[in-house]
NUKELO-648134 format. One record per residue (C-alpha): residue number from 1; x, y, z. Coordinates in Angstrom, 1 decimal. Layout:
REM residues N
resi, east, north, up
NUM, X, Y, Z $
...
REM end
This chain:
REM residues 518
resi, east, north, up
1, 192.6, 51.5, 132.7 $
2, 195.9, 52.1, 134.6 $
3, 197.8, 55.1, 133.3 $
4, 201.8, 55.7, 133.3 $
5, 203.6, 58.5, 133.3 $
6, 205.2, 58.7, 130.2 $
7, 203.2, 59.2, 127.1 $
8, 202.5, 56.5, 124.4 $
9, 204.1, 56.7, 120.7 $
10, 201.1, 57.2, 118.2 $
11, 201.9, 57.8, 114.5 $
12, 200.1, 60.8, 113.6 $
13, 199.8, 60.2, 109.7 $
14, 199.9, 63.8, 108.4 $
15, 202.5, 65.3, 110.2 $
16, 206.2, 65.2, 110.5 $
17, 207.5, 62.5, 112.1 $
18, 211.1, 61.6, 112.8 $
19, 213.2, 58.3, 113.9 $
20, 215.8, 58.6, 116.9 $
21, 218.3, 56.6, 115.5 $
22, 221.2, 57.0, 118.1 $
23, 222.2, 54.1, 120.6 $
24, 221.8, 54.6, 124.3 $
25, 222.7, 52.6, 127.7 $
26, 219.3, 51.1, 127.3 $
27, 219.9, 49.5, 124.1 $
28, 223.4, 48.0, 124.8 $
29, 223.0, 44.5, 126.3 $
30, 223.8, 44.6, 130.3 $
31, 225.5, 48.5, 130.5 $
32, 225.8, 47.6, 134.4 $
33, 227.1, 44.0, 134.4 $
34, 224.1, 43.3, 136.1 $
35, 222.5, 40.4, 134.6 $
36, 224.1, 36.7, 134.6 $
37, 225.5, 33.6, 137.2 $
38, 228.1, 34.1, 139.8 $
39, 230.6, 33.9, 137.4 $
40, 229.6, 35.0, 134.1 $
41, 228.2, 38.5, 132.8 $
42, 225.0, 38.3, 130.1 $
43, 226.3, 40.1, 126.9 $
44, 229.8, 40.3, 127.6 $
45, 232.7, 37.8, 126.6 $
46, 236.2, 37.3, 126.0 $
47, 236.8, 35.1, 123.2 $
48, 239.6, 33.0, 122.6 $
49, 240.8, 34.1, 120.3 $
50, 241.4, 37.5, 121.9 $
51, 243.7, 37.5, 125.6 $
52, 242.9, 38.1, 129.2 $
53, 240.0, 37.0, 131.7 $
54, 237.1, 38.9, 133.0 $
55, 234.7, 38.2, 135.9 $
56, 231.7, 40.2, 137.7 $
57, 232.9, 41.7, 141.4 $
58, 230.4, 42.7, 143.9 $
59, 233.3, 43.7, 146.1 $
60, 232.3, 47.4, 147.2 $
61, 235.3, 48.8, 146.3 $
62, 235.1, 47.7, 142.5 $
63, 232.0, 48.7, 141.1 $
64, 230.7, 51.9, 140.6 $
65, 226.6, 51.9, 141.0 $
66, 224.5, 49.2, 141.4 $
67, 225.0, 45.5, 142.7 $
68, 228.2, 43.9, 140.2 $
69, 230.7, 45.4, 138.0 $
70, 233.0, 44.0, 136.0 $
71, 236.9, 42.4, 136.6 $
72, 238.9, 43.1, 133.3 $
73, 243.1, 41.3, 133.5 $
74, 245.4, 41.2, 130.9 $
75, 247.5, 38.3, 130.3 $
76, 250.5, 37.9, 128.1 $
77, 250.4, 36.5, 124.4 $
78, 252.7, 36.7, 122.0 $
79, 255.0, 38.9, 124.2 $
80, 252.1, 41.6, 124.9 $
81, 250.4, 42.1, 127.8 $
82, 246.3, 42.8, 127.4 $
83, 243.2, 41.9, 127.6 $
84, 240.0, 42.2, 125.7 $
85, 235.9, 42.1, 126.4 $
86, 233.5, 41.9, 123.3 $
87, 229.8, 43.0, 124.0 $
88, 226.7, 41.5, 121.8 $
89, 227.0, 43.0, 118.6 $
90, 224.1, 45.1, 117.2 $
91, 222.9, 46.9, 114.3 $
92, 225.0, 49.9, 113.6 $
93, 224.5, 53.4, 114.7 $
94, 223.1, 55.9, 112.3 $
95, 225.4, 56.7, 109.2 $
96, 226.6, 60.2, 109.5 $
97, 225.4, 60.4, 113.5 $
98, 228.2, 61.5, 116.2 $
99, 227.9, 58.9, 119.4 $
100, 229.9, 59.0, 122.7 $
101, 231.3, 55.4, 124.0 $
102, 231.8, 55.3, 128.0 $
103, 232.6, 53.9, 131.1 $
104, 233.5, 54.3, 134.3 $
105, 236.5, 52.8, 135.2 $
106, 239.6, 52.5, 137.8 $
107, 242.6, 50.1, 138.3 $
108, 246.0, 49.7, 137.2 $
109, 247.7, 49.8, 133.6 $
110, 246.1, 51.3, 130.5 $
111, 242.5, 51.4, 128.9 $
112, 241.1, 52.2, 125.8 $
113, 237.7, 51.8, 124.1 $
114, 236.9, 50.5, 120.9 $
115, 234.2, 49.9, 118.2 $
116, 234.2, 46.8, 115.8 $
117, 232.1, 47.8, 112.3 $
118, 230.9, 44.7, 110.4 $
119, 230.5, 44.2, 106.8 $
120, 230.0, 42.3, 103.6 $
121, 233.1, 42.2, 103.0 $
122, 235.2, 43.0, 99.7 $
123, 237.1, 40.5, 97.7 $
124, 240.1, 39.9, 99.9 $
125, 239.2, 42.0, 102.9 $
126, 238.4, 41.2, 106.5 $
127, 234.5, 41.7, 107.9 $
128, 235.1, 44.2, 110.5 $
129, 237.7, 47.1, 111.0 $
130, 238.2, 48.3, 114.4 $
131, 238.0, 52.0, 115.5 $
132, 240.1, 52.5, 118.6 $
133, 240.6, 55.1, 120.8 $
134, 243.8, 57.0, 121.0 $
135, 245.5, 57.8, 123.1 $
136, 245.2, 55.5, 125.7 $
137, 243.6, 56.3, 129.3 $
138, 246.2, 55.4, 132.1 $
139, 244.2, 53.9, 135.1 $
140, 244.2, 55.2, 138.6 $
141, 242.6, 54.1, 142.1 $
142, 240.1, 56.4, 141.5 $
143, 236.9, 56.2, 139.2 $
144, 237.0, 57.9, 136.5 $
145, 234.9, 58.5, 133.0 $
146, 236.6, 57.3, 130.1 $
147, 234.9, 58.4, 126.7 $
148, 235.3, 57.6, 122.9 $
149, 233.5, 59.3, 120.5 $
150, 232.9, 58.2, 116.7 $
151, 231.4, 58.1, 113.7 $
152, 230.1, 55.0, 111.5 $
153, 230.7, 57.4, 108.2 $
154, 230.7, 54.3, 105.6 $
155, 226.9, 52.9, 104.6 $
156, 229.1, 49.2, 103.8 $
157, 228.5, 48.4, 107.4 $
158, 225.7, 47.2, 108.9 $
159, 226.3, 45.9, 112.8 $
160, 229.2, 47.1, 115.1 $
161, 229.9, 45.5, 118.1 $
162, 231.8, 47.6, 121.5 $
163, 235.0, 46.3, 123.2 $
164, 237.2, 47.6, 126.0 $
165, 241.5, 46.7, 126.4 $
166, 243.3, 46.7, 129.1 $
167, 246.8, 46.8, 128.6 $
168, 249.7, 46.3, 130.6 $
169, 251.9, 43.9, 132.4 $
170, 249.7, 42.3, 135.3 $
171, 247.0, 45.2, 134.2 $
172, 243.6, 45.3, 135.9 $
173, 240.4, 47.7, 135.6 $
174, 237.6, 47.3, 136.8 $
175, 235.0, 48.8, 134.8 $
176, 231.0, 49.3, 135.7 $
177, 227.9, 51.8, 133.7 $
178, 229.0, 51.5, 130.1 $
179, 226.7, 53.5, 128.1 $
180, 226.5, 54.5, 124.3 $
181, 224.8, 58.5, 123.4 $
182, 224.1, 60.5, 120.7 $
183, 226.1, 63.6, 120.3 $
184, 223.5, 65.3, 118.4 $
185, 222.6, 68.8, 120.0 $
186, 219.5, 68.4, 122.1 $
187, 216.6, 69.4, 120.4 $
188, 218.1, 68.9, 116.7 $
189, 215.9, 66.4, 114.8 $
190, 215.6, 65.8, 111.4 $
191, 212.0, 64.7, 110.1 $
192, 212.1, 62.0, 107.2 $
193, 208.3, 61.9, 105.2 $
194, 206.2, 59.9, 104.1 $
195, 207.1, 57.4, 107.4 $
196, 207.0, 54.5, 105.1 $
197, 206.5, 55.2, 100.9 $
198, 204.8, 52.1, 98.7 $
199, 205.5, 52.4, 95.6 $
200, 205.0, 50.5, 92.0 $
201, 208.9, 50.1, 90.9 $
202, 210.3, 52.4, 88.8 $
203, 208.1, 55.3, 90.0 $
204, 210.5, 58.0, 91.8 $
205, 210.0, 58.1, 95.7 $
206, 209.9, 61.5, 96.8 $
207, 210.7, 62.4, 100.4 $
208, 210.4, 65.5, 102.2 $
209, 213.0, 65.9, 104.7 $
210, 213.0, 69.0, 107.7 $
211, 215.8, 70.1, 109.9 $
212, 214.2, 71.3, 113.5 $
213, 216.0, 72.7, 116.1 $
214, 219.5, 75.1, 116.4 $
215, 221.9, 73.6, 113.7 $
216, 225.0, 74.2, 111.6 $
217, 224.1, 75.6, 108.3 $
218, 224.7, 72.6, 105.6 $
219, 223.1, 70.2, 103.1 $
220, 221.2, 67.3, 103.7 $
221, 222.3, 63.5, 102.4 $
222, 220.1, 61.3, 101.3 $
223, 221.3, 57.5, 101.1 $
224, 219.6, 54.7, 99.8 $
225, 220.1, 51.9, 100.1 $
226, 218.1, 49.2, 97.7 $
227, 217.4, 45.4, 98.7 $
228, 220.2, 44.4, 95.6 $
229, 222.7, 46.7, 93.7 $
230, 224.4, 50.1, 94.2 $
231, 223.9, 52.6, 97.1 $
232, 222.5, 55.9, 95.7 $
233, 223.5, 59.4, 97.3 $
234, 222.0, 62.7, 96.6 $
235, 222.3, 66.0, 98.4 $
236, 220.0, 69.1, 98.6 $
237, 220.1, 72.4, 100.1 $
238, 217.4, 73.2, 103.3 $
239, 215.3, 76.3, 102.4 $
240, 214.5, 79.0, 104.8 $
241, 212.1, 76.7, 106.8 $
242, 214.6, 74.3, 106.8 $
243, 213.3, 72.0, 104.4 $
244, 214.0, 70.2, 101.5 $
245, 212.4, 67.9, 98.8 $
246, 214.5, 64.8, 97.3 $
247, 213.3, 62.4, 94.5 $
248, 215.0, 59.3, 94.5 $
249, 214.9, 57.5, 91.1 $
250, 214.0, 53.1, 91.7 $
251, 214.9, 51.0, 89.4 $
252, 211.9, 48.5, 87.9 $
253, 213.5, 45.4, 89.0 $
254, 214.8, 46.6, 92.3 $
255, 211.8, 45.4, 94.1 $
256, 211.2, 44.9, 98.0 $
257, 212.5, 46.8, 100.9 $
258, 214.9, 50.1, 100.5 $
259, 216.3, 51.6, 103.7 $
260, 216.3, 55.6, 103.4 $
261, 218.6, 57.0, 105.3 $
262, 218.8, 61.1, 105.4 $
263, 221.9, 62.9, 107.5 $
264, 222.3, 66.3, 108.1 $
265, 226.5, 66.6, 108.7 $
266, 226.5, 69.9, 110.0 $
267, 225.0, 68.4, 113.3 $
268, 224.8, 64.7, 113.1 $
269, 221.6, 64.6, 113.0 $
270, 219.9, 61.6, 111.0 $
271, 216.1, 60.6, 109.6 $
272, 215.4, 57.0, 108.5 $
273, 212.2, 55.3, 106.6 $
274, 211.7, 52.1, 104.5 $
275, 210.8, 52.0, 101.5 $
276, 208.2, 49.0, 100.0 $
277, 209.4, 49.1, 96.3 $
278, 206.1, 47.1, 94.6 $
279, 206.0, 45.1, 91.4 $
280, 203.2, 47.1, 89.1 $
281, 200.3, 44.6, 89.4 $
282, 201.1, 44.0, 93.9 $
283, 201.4, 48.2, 94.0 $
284, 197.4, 47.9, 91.8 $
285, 196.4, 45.1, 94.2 $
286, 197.1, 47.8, 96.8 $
287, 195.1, 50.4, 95.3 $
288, 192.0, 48.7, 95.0 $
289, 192.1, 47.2, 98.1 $
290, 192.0, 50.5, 99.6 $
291, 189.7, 52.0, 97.3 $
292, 186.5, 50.1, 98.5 $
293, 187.4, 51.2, 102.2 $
294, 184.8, 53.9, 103.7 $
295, 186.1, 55.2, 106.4 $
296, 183.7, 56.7, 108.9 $
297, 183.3, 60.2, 109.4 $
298, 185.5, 62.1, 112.3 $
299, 188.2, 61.2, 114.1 $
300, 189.9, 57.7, 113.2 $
301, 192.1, 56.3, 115.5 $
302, 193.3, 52.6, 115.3 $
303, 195.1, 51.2, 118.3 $
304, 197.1, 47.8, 117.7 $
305, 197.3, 45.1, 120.3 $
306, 199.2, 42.2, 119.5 $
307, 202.7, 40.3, 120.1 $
308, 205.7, 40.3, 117.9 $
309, 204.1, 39.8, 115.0 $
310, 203.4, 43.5, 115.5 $
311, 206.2, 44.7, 117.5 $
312, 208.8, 43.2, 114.9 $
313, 210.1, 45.1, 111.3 $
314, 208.4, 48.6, 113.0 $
315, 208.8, 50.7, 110.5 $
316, 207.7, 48.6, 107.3 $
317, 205.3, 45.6, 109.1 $
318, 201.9, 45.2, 108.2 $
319, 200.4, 48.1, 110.3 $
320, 202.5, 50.5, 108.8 $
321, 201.4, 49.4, 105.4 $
322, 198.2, 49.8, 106.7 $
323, 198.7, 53.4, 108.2 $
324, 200.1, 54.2, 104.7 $
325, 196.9, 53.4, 102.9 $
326, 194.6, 55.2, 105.9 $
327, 196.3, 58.4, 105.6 $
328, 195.8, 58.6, 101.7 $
329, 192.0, 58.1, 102.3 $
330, 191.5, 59.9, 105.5 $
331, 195.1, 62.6, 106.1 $
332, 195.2, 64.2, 109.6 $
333, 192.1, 63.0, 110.9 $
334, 193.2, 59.4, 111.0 $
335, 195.9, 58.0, 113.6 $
336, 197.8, 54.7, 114.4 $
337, 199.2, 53.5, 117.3 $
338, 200.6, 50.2, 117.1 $
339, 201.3, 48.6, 121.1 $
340, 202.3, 45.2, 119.7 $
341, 204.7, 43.8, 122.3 $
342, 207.0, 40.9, 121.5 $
343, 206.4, 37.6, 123.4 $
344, 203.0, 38.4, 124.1 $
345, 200.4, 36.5, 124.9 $
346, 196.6, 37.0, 125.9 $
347, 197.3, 37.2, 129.9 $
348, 200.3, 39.3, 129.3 $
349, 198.2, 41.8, 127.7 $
350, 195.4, 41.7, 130.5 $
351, 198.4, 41.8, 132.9 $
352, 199.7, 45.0, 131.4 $
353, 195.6, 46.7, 130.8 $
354, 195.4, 46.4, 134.5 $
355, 199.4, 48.1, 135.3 $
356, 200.4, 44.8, 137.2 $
357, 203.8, 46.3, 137.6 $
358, 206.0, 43.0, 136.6 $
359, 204.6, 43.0, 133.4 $
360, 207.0, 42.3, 130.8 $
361, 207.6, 45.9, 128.7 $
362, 204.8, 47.8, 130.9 $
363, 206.0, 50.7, 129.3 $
364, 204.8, 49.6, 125.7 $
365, 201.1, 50.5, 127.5 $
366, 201.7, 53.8, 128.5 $
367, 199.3, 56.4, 127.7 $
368, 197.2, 53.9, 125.6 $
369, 194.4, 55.6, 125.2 $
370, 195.3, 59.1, 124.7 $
371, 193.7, 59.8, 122.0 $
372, 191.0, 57.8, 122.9 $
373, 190.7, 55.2, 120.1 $
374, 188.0, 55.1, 118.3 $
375, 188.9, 51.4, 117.0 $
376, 191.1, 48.3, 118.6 $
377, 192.5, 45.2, 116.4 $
378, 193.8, 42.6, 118.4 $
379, 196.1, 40.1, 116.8 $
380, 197.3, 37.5, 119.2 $
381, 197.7, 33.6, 119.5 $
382, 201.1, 32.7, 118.2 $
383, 203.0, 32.7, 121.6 $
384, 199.3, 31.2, 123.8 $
385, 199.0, 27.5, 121.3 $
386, 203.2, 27.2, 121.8 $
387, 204.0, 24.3, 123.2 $
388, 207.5, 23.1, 125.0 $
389, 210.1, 20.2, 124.8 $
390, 209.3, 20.4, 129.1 $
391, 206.4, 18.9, 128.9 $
392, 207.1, 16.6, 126.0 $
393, 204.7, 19.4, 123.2 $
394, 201.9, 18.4, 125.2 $
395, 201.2, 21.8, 127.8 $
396, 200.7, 24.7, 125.8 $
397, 202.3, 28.4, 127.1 $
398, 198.3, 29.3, 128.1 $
399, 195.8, 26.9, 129.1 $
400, 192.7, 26.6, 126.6 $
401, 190.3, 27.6, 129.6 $
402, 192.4, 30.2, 130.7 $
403, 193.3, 31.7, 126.8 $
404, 189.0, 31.8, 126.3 $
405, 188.2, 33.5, 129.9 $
406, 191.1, 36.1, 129.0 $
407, 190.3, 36.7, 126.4 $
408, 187.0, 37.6, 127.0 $
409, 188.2, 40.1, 130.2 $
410, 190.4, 41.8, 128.1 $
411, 187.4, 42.4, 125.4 $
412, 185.0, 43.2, 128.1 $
413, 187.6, 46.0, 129.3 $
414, 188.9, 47.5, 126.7 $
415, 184.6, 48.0, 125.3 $
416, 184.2, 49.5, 128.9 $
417, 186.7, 51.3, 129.1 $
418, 187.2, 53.1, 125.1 $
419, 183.5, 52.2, 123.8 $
420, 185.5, 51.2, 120.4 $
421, 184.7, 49.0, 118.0 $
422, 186.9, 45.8, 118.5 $
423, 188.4, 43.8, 115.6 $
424, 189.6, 40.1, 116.4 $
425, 191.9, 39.1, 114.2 $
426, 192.7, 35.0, 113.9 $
427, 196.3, 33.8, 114.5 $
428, 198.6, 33.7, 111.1 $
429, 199.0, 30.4, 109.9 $
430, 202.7, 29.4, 110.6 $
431, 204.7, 26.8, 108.5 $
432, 204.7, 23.7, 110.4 $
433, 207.0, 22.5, 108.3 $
434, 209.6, 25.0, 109.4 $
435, 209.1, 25.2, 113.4 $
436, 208.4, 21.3, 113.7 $
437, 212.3, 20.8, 111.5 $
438, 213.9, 23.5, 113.8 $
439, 212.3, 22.1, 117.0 $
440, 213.9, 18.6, 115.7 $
441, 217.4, 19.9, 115.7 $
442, 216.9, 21.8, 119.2 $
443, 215.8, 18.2, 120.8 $
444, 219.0, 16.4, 119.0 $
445, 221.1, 19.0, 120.3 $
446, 219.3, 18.8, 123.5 $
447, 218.9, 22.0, 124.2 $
448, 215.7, 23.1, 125.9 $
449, 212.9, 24.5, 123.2 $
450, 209.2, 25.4, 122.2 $
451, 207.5, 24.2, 119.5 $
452, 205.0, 27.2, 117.3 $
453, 202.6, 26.7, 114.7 $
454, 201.3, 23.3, 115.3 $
455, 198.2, 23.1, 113.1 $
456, 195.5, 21.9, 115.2 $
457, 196.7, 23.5, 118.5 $
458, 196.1, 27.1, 116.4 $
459, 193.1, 25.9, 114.8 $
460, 191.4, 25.6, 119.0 $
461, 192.8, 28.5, 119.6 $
462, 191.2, 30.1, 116.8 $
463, 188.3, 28.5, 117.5 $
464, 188.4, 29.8, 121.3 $
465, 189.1, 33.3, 120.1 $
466, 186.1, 33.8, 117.7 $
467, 183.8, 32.4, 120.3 $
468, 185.2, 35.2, 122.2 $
469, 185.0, 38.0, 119.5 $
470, 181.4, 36.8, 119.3 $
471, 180.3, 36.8, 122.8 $
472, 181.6, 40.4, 123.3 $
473, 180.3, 41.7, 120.1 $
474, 183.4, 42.1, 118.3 $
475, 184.3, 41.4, 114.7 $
476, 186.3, 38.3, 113.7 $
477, 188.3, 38.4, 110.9 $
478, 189.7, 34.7, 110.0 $
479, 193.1, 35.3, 109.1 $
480, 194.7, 32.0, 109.1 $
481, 192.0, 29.9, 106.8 $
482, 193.1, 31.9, 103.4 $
483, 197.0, 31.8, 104.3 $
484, 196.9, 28.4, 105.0 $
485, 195.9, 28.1, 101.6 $
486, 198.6, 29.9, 100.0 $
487, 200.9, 27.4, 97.6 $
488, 203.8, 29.0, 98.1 $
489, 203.2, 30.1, 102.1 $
490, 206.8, 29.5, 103.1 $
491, 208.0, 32.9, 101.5 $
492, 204.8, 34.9, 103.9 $
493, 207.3, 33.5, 106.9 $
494, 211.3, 34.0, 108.2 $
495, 213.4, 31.0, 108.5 $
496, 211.7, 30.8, 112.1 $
497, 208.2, 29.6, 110.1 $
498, 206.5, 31.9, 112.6 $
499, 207.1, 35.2, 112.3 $
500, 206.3, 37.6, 109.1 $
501, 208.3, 38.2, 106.2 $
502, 208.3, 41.2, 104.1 $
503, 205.9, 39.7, 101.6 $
504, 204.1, 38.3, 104.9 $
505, 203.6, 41.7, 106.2 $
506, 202.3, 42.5, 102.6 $
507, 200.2, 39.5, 102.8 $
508, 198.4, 40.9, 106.1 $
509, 197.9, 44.4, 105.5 $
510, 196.4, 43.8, 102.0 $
511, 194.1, 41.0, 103.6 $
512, 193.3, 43.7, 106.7 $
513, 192.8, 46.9, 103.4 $
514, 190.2, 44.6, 101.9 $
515, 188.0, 43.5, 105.0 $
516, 188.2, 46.9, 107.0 $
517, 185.7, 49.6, 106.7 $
518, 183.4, 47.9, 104.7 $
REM end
């Protein structure tokens, strides 16, 4: 097994455990004005609404690191000279949480940074205020680091979205390393628990929130947020450990999904979980699921292979759900780690067991077996039965022959390698309906597409994958059969017809709670 040097994320169930919620370069889409044609930047725009022209430069002279920057010139409209570029929106920084906005920049006229927050808006309102920076920065022929720091202090908004103006008449900067940071003091965390409460509605959810680190004395606030109706706040005073204990009242019919959100003002620093608010009789469905599990004695540590199936709604998918239900049985001695990888398919994930270093997200693989698990569930087959408008939905994205003898390696290895006990878990069944309508409008749009869920291509590769579970002595677990069968299966999907829904990740970790451990 290849090993990396940084460490894996496992979710160690009875401990603390916190969320880093602040926005960095990484997560802002092309910081360096790398990515895109000869003449266009990925991520960035200037819409037409908005004034001036923007290009990449790989003249020396105008960018600061790496191979492009980027050309920002005003232009007049309506009498004023400026000009605007918009990044990809995004979902919104941490409520309460202090971030630094930057670039480098040179050139000639004015510059100032600003942040776009986006709403649902009130009755008569616009969907996005702006935040700007003032004063402005006047540009020289040197390079220089122009900040802007802010606060998204109103739980309304949901997505903000970074710009940077030029102004002035015949103004030009050139501006390269853009990069968003948290301003909470290093080594300040605040620890949010349980990492994801279930619940029967109207039961209170309590969570236990800790303050680590050198801080500002203050309260903590706790915001939640439920799936329909009115944001509650509370507040609480940290003890001497710096802890404190809030109970957050849910009303009956307020069921699904509640983002928690806790912020500590004094430093910024913020904590967020969801929340699975269940009707009574789903909540009951729960608990008897998990009450015929027997978990084996010792250490239990489940590690999660799959694609984004996985990897999507962290936080509140199906293997947290299923972590949830392990740590009331098992506490500290039982661990998750869930290295789901969007996009994924089977030679992707042999690709990335063996450190081929152009593997998409190698990272997601580092330190994968420490701890050394004691059991692996694979879930994979959604992106391998795909096919593509290319070749006319006839070439799926892995060749049957290939998918089986993959398949097979990447069992073979991981029982070599880890001596767990492997669980093969069948593809979901996707709606058909969905992907095969969406697909339709892609090809009369002609725009280039793939084409998920096609029943018979998932049923071989089903097929192919439990005569691969079998051959290496691994269970198979026949996802797909049952959840085909649901009535109603549209609701277990997103508008995609492929990827899980709320009630689908409900769907999969009860199924998983009641075949598990047996």
């Amino acid at each position: 097994m290849a090993r990396h040097g940084m460490r894996g994320v496992v979710v160690c169930l009875a401990f603390w455990g916190w969320v880093g919620l602040g926005l960095n370069a990484a997560e802002l889409a092309n910081p360096g004005f790398e990515a895109g044609s000869a003449t266009e930047v990925s991520g960035w725009s200037v819409p037409p609404y908005w004034s001036g022209s923007m290009a990449p430069t790989a003249v020396p002279e105008e960018r600061h690191a790496g191979r492009r920057g980027l050309r920002l010139a005003a232009a007049e409209k309506a009498g004023q000279w400026w000009g605007r570029v918009l990044g990809t929106p995004q979902a919104t920084a941490s409520l309460g949480q202090p971030n630094r906005f930057s670039v480098w920049a040179k050139g000639q006229g004015s510059l100032r940074l600003g942040v776009i927050r986006y709403r649902q808006p009130p009755p008569g309102e616009t969907p996005y205020v702006y935040l700007w920076q003032e004063p402005v920065v006047p540009l020289t022929a040197d390079w220089q680091l122009v900040s802007f720091d802010f606060t998204i202090a109103e739980p309304e908004f949901t997505k903000l979205a970074f710009c940077i103006e030029v102004q002035g008449v015949d103004a030009v900067a050139f501006l390269d390393d853009v990069s968003v940071a948290s301003l909470v003091p290093p080594g300040v965390t605040l620890a949010v628990r349980p990492s994801h409460p279930m619940l029967a509605a109207g039961t209170p959810c309590e969570l236990r929130v800790r303050l680590s680190g050198t801080a500002p004395e203050g309260p903590v606030r706790v915001y939640a947020f439920p799936p329909a109706g009115e944001t509650q706040r509370q507040e609480a005073a940290l003890d001497a450990a710096g802890e404190a204990v809030v109970r957050l009242p849910t009303d009956a019919a307020a069921t699904g999904l509640w983002r928690l959100l806790a912020t500590h003002p004094g430093s910024g620093a913020v904590g967020e979980v969801w929340a699975d608010v269940l009707p009574a009789d789903d909540y009951a469905a729960f608990e008897r699921a998990a009450a015929g599990m027997r978990l084996p004695e010792g250490r239990l540590h489940l590690l999660v292979l799959g694609d984004s199936l996985s990897d999507f709604s962290r936080g509140s998918n199906y293997v947290d759900k299923l972590a949830v239900w392990l740590d009331r049985l098992g506490g500290s001695r039982c661990t998750v780690r869930n290295a789901g990888v969007g996009g994924d398919d089977i030679t992707r994930v042999w690709a990335r067991l063996n450190g081929e270093p152009k593997t998409h997200r190698l990272a997601m693989y580092d330190g994968l077996l420490e701890p050394m698990p004691t059991h692996i569930l694979i879930f994979l087959g959604h992106n391998d039965s795909k096919v593509s408008s290319g070749s006319e939905y006839q070439k799926t994205a892995v060749a049957p022959e290939v998918f089986a003898s993959t398949y097979r390696q990447v069992l073979d290895k991981l029982k070599a390698d880890t001596g767990a006990a492997l669980i093969v878990l069948s593809s979901s069944s996707s709606s058909y309906e969905i992907t095969s309508a969406n697909a339709e409008r892609s090809r009369a749009a002609g725009r280039a597409h793939s084409l998920f869920g096609k029943p018979e291509l998932m049923e071989q590769f089903n097929d192919l994958t439990q005569a691969a579970a079998t051959a290496a002595g691994a269970a198979y677990l026949d996802l797909y059969t049952p959840m085909r069968a649901v009535p109603d299966k549209d609701r277990l999907v997103t508008a995609d017809g492929v990827h899980l829904s709320a009630e689908g990740h409900r769907y999969v970790a009860r199924f998983l709670l009641e075949r598990l451990f047996r």
